[in-house]
C-alpha positions, -999 to 999 in steps of 0.1 A, spaced: 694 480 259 715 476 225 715 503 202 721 493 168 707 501 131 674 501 124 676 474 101 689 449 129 659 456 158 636 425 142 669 406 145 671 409 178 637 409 186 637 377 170 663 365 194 648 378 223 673 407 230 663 444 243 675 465 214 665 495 198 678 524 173 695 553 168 667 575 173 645 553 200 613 552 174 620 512 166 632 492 196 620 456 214 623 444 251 627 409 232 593 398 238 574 423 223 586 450 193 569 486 188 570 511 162 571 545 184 544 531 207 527 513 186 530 471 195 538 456 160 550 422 172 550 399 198 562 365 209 536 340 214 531 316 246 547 289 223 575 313 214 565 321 178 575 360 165 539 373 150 544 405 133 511 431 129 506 440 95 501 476 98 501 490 63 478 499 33 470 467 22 462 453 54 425 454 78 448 468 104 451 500 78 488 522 72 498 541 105 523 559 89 554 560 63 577 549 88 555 527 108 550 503 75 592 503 70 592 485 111 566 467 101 583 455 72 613 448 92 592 428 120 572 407 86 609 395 79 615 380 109 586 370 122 571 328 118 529 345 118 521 376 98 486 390 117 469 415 90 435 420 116 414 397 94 436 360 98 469 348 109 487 332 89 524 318 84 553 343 68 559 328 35 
């Protein structure tokens, strides 16, 4: 698995690459990307990236500080944005 910044996980999770960071907390196996253990994102059977919106605003409620910055990083990246409530296109 890649190590590299935690900025550049999403990016790899959005091409399909194993990567995580520094630390382990952020990291994808390509398909599928987690804050700590927490699935934030995953690739649909029609290979869309759908980010969970885990923060404050959101149905799906804040998890933590740290948790909403992946998040935030995934949201980028991602085609659907999934707050608990609708899915919907990033935009």
């Amino acid at each position: 698995m890649e190590v590299t910044k935690t900025y550049d996980v999403a990016d790899y999770w959005r091409s399909g690459t194993p990567a995580c960071n520094n630390g382990g907390q952020f990291w994808t196996d390509g398909q599928r990307i987690y804050s700590y253990r927490l699935l934030i994102g995953e690739t649909t059977s029609s290979g869309q990236k759908m980010a969970m919106d885990y923060t404050a605003s959101s149905p799906l409620g804040f998890k933590s500080m740290t948790t909403s910055k992946h998040v935030g990083y995934a949201r980028r990246v991602a085609d659907l944005i999934n707050n608990g409530a609708e899915i919907r296109k990033r935009g």
